[in-house]
N, C-alpha and C positions, 0 to 999 in steps of 0.2 A: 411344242414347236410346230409352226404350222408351215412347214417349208420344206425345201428339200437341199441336200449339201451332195454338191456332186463331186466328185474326183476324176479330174481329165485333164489333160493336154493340151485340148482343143480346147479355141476361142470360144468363151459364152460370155452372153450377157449378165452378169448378175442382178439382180431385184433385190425385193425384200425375202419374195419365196424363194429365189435359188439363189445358193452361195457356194462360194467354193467349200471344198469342206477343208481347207485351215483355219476358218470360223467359226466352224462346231465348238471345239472348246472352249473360245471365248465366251460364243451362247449359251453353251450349256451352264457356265460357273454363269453367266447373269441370270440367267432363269431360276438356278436351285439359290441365289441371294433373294433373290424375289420373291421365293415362297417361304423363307422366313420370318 
């Protein structure tokens, strides 16, 4: 993962590098399908 997953409250902008992190999971299961 080349990003960062934040957890906050506060207004942010997300991108590709910052996500909220109720993404994580999602990303994570796509990445470990990916590397089989």
């Amino acid at each position: 993962l080349d990003g960062s997953y934040v957890l906050t409250e506060e207004e942010i902008e997300e991108s590709n590098k910052v996500k909220f992190f109720e993404h994580f999971i999602d990303d994570l299961k796509r990445l470990l399908k990916n590397e089989n």
